[in-house]
Backbone as a ProteinNet text record, in pm:
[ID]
protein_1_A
[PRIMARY]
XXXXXXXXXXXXXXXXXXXXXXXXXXXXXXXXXXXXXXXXXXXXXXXXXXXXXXXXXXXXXXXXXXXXXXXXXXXXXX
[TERTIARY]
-2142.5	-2008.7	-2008.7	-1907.7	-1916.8	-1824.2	-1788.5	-1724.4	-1739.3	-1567.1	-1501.1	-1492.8	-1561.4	-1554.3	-1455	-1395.5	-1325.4	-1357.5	-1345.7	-1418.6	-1579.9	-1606	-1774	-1875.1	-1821.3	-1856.8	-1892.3	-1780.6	-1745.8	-1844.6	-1835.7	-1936.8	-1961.2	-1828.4	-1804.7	-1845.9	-1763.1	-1820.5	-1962.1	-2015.2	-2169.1	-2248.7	-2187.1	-2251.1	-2222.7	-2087	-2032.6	-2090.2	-2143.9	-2207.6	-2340.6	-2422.5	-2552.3	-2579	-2496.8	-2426.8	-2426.6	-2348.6	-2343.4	-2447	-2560.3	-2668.9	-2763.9	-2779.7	-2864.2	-2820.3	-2699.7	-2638.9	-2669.2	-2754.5	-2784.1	-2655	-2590.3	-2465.7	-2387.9	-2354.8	-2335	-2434.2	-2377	-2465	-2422.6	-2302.2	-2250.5	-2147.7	-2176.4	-2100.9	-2036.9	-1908.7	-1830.2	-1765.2	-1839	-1815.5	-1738	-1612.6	-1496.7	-1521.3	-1554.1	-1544.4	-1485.1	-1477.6	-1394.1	-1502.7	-1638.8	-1712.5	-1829.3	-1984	-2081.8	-2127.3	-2229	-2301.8	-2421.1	-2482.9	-2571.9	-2711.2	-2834.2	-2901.1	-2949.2	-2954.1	-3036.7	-2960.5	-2825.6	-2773.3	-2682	-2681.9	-2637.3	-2748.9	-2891.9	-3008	-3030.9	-2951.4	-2932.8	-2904.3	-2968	-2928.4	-2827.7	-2788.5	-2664.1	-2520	-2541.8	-2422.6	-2365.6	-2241.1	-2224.1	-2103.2	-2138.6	-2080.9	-1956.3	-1844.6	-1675	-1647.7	-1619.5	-1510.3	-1417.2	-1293.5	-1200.7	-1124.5	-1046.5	-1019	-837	-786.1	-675.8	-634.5	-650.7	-651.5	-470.4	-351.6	-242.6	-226.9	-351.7	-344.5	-505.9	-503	-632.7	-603.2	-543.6	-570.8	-698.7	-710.2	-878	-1001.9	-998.5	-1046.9	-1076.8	-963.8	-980.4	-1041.7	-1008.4	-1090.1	-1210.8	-1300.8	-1443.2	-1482.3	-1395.5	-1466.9	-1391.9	-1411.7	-1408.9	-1490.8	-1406.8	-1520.5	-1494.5	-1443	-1471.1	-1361.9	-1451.9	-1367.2	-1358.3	-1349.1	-1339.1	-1304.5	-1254.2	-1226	-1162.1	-1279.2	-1251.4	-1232.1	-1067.2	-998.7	-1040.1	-1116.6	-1167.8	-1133	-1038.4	-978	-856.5	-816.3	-717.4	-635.3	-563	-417.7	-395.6	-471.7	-412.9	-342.9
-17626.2	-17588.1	-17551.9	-17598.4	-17568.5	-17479.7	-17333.3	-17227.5	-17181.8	-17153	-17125.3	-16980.1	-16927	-16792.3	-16744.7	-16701.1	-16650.7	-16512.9	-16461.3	-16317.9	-16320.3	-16388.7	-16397.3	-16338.3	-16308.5	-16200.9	-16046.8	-15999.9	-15835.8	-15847.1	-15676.7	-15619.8	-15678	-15677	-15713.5	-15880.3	-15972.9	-16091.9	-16131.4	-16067.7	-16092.3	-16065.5	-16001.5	-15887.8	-16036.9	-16104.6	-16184.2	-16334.6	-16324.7	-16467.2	-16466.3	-16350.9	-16330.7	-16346.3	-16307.7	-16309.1	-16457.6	-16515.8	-16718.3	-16754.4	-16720.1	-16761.4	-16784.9	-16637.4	-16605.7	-16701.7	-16725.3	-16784.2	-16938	-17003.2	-17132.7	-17232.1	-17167.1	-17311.4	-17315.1	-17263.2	-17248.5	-17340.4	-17468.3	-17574	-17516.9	-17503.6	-17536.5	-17392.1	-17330.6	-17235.7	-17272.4	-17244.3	-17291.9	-17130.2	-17097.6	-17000.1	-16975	-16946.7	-16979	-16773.6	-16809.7	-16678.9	-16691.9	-16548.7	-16565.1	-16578.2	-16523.6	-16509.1	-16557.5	-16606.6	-16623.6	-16565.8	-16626.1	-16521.2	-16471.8	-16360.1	-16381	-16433.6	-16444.5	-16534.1	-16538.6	-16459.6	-16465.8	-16533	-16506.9	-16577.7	-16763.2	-16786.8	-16912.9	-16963.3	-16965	-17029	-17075.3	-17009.9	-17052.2	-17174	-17298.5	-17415.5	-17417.8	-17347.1	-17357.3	-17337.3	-17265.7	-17208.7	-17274.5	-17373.4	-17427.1	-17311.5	-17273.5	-17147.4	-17274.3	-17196.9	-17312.4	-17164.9	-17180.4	-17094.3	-17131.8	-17055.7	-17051.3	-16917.7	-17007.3	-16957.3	-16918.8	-16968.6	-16947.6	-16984.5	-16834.5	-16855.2	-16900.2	-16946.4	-16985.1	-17135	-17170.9	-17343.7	-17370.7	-17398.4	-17435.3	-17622.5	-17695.3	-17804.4	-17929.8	-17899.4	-17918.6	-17830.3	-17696.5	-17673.4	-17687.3	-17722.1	-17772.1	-17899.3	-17979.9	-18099.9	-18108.2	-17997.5	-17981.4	-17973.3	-17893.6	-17832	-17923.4	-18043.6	-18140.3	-18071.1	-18099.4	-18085.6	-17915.8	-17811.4	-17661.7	-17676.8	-17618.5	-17554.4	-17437.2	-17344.3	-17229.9	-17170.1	-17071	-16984.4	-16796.9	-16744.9	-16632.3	-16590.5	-16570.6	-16523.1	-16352	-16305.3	-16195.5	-16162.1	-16202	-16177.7	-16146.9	-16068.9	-15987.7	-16079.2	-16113.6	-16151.5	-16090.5	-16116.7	-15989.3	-16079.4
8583.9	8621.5	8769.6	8820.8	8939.5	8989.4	9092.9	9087.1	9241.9	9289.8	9399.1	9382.2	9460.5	9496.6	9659.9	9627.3	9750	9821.6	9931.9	9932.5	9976.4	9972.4	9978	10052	10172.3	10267.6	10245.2	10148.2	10139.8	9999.5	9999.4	9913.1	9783.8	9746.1	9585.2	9542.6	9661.8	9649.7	9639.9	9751	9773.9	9623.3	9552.1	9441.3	9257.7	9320.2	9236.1	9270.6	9402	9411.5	9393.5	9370.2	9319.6	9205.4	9100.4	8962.5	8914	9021.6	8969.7	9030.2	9082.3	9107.3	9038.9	8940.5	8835.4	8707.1	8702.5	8548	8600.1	8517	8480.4	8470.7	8369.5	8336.5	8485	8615.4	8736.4	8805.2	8822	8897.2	9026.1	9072.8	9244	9271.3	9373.3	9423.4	9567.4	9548.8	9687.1	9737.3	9833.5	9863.3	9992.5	9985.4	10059.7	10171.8	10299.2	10357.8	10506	10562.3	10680.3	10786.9	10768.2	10865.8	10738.6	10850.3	10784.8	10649	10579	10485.4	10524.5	10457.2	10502.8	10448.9	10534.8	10518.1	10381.9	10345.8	10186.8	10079	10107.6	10046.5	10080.6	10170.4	10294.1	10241	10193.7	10207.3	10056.9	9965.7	9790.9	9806.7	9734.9	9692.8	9630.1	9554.4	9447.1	9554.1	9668	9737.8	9901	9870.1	9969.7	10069.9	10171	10257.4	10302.2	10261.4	10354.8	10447.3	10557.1	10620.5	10637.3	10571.1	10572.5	10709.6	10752.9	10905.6	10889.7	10799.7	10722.9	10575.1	10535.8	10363.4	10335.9	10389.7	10361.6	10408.4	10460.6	10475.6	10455	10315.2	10276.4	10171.3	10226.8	10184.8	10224.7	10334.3	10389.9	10286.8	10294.9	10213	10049.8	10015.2	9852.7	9843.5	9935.7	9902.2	9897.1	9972.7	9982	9866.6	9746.3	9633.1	9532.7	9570.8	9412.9	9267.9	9174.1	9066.9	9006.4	9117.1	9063.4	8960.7	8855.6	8716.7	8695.5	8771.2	8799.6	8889.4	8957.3	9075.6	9069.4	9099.6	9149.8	9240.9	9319.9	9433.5	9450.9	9524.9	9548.4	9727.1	9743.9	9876.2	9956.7	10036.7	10069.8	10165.6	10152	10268.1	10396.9	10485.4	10552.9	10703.8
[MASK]
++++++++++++++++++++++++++++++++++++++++++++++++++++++++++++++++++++++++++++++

């Protein structure tokens, strides 16, 4: 399964993309953030890092993540 995480940067994300790391049926993580990750996690095979530079025009971005059957939006509007 493959799974769009939004947020990926902040505490909670980082904590939720470690989580789909560990779980097996989680082939592919698309991890949508405003700024880098960091390295320990950027360096997971399972986890492709997107920056997103505006979360209200993300149609570039969706196309990256063909395939996700899942998505947890863990991120603030601001």
């Amino acid at each position: 399964m493959k799974v769009i995480i939004t947020g990926s940067s902040g505490f909670i994300g980082t904590h939720i993309i470690k989580q789909c790391i560990s779980d097996p049926s989680i082939t592919q993580i698309f991890a949508w953030t405003r700024k880098p990750l960091g390295a320990s996690i950027s360096s997971e095979e399972k986890v492709k890092e997107i920056i997103v530079h505006d979360f209200m025009k993300l149609d570039d971005v969706i196309e990256q993540c063909a395939g996700a059957s899942a998505c947890i939006w863990y991120a603030s509007l601001r």
